[in-house]
N, C-alpha and C positions, 0 to 999 in steps of 0.2 A: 504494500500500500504506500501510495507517495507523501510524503509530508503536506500537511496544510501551506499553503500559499504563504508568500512574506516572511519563512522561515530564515533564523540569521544564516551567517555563513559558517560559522560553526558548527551548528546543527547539523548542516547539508555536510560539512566536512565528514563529521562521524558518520555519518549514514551512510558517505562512499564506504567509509573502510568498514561499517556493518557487513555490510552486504559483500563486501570481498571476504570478507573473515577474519577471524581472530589468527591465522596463519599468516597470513597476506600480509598486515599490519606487523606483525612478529620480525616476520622476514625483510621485510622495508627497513625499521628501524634496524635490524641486526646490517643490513648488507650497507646501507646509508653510512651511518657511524663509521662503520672500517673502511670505506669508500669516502671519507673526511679527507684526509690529506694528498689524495688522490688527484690527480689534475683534471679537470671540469669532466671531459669525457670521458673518462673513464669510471668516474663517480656514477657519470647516467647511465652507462653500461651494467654497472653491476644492479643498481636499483631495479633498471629496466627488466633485467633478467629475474628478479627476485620478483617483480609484481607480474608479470609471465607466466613463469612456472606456478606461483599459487592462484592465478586465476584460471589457467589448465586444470590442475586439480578441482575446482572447485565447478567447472564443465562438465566433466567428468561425472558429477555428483547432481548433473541437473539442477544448478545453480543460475540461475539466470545474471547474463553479465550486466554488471554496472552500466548507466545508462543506454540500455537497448528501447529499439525505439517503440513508441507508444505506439507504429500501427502493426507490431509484430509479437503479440501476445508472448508465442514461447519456442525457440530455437534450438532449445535443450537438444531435442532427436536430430535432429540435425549438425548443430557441432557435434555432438558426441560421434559421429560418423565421418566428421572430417578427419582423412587420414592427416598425423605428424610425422614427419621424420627429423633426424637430427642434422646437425648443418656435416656431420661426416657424412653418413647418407646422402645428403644432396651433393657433396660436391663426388660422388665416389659412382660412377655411372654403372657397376657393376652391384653393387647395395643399391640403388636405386632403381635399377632393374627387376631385380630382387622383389621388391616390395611393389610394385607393378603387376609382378607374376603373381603374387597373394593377394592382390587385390582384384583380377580376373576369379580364381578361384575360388576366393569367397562367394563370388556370385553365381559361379558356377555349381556349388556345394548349396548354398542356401537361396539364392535366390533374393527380393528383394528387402531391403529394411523399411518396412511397411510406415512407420514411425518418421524416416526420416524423409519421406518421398510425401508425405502427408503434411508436413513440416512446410517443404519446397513449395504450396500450392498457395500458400498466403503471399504470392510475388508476382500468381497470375489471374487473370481475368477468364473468360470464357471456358471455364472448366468442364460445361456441361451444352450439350447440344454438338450440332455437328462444327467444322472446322481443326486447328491447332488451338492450345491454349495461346495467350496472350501474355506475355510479360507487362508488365502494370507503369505506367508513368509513375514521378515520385510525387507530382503535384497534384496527381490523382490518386493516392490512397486514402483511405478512411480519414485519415488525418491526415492533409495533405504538408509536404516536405517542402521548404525552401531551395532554390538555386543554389548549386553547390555543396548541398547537405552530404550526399556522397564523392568521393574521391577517391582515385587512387591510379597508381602507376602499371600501367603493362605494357608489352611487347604485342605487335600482332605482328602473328606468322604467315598469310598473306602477302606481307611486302615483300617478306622476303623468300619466298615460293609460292609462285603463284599456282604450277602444277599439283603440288601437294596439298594448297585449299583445296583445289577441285577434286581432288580423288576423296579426299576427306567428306567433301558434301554428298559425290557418291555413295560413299559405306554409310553415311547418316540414315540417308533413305531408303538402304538396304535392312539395316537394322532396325528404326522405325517399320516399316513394311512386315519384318517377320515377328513384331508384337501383335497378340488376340487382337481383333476386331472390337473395336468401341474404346481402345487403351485409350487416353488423352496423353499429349503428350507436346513438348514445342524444340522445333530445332532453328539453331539459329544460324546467320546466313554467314557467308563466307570471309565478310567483309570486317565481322564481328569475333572472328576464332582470334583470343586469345588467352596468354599467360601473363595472368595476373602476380607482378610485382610485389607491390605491400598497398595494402588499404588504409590511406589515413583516416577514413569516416565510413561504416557501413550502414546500410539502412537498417539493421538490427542494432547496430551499438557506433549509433552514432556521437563524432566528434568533434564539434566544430574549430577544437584547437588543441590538436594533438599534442604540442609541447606541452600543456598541461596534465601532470601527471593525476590530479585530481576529476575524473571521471571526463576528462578531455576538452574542459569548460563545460559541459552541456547544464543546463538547467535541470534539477532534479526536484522543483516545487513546481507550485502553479497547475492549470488545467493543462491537459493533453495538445492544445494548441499552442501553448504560450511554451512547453516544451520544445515543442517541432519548431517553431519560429527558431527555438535559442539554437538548433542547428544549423543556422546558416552563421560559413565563417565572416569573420572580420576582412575585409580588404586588403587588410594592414600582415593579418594573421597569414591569409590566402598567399602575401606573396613571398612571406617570411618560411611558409612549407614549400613555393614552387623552388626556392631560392637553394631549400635542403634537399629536395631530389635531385636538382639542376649537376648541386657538387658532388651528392651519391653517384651518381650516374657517370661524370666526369673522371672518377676518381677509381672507376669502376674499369675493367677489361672487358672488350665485350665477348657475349656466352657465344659456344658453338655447339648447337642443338640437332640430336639426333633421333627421331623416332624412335619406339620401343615396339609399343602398342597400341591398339585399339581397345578399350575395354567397355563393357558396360560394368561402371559400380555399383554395390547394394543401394547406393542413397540415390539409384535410380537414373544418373546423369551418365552421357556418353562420352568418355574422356579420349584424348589424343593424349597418348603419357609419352615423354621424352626425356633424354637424360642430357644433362652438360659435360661437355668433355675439356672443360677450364678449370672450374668451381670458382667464375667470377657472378654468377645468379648466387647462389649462396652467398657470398660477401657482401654484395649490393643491398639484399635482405638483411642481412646484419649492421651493416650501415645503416641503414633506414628506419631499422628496427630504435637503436642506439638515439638515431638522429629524432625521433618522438617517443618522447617517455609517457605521454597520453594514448598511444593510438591504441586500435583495437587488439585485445591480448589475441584473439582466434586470428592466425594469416596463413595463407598459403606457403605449404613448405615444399611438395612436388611440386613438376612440373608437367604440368596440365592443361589444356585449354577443352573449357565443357563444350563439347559441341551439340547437345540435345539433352534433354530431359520427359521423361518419364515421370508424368503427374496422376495416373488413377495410383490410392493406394490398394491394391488388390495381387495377391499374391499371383507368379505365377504357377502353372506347373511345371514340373521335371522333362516333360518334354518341349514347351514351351522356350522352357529356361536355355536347354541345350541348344536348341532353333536359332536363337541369338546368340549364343556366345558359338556357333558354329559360323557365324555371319560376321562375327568380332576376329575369331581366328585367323579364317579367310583374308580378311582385308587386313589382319596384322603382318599374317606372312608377304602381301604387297607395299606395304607403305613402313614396314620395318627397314634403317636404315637410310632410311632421307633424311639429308639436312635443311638445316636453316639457319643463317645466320644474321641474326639480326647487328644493325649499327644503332640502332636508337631505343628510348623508352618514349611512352606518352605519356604526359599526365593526364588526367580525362577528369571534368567533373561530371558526372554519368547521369543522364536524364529520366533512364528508362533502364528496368531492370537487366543486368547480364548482356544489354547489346553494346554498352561503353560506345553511347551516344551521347553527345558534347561537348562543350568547350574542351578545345585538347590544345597541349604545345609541347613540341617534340624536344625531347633531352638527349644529347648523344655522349656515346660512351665516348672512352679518353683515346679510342684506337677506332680504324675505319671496319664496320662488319663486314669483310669480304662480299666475294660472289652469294649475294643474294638468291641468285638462282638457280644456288646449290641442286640436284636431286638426287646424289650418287648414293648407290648401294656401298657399304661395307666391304 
């Protein structure tokens, strides 16, 4: 329940760290203190880490994260099915492969996370009747979202192979096509495949000013509207984060990415998984990470770009199940071993869910990303 309106700041303070928990709070002060004589960033590194890891934990535990947003009830099944790996995993293409393979399997063995694909459906529109779903405007939810409420950095692979979009949209519609009749479901278009960087503001746990380690600025009093209003960033704030990607990104090598697989995940979504054969994406994320000690604690740690989602929650069968992952297989053993290499990131402040529609301005890394269009086999 959210505090009565006009509550001091004090108040609001404890009630971030309520709702983190008595670990969270523990771990702060303990990492903070020995992180005293430490030079600036380094200081925010270990904080940052320490408020991370006990707000994982407390995911884990279906915990609702610190100011998520008012029109997204409860995310719980959903993070809890976001896979993590550790930044050796990410930079280690062969662990990351690894985890790839258990993650086709899983689905292959069980099928979907009824829970988390149920989750996924508060983001879209048109759920019932004939068509795709809709991904939902932010200015059109329940409580509609200010300009710029969401943000965050990715790569799209598209620029930089354009053959491997298109084979990709192909296996989409393949895979789509061999789900039951009536499944609902939305895939998104080519223009739109990417891998999502770090998110400094999500529409579940929104931020309007990540450098704040206190709940990210957001307003945690007030009605449901005057909340959503307090997510839109500052001007000021706005170009104080484009300024911190600009020199993450700069500072960064750029990644050289290669296909794994096709999978479909339990949480319902059809991923393109690839691995880095730098482990300069792992460092860029830890930079990023480092460079906002507010942002959202749940980020993207594989490399993935969701290319379709599966919105009925309804189980399927064993034979069903195989049907698509015989269709994932297929087009992994084609499109395994294509590169990409990107030269740039974008910032995007995203208008519309998952299509990373919006004001965008391209950040480039500190080295030129090769031949773009890369497609060789291994």
């Amino acid at each position: 329940m959210l505090p009565a309106q006009g509550g001091s700041a004090a108040f609001v303070e404890a009630l971030v760290w309520a709702l983190l928990g008595t670990l969270a709070w523990q771990q702060w002060r303990r990492h903070t203190s020995a992180a005293a004589a430490m030079p600036h960033t380094a200081a925010i590194d270990t904080a940052a880490h320490a408020i991370v890891d006990a707000a994982d934990a407390e995911a884990q535990q279906h915990v609702h994260i610190v100011g998520s947003s008012v029109n997204i009830p409860d995310m719980s099944a959903s993070l809890q099915a976001k896979v993590l790996v550790s930044e050796e995993q990410q930079s280690d293409p062969s662990l990351l492969a690894a985890v790839y393979d258990d993650m086709a399997a899983k689905f292959s063995g069980h099928g979907l996370n009824l829970p988390a694909v149920a989750a996924m459906r508060q983001y879209f529109g048109n759920l019932e009747g004939s068509g795709e779903a809709v991904p939902l405007d932010y200015d059109k939810f329940p409580v509609p979202l200010p300009p710029g409420a969401v943000r965050l950095g990715v790569i799209f692979f598209q620029e930089c192979n354009r053959q491997l979009a298109e084979l990709v949209a192909q296996a989409a519609d393949e895979v789509i096509a061999a789900l039951p009749g009536g499944c609902k479901s939305h895939t998104n278009k080519p223009s739109h495949y990417h891998i999502t960087v770090y998110m400094t503001s999500q529409p579940h746990t929104l931020r309007p000013d990540p450098f704040n380690p206190a709940s990210g600025g957001l307003r945690l009093d007030g009605t449901p509207h005057e909340q959503a209003e307090s997510a839109r960033p500052d001007p000021r704030q706005l170009m104080r984060e484009l300024e911190a990607f600009r020199s993450a990104a700069a500072a960064s090598g750029a990644p050289r990415f290669e296909v794994h697989r096709l999978l479909l995940a339990d949480s319902g979504t059809l991923l393109l998984c690839s691995v880095d054969h730098t482990g300069h994406l792992a460092q860029l994320r830890k930079r990023l990470r480092n460079a906002f000690p507010g942002g959202p604690p749940k980020q993207s740690t594989i490399v993935h770009a969701s290319i379709a989602r599966v919105l009925t929650p309804q189980q399927l069968t064993a034979e069903q199940i195989q049907r698509v992952q015989a269709v994932c297989d297929k087009w992994t053993e084609r499109l395994q071993g294509m590169r990409f290499d990107p030269a740039r990131i974008f910032h995007i402040q995203e208008q519309t869910f998952t299509t990373v529609q919006g004001p965008r301005i391209p950040l480039p890394f500190d080295t030129a990303g090769g031949d773009g269009a890369l497609a060789a086999k291994r």
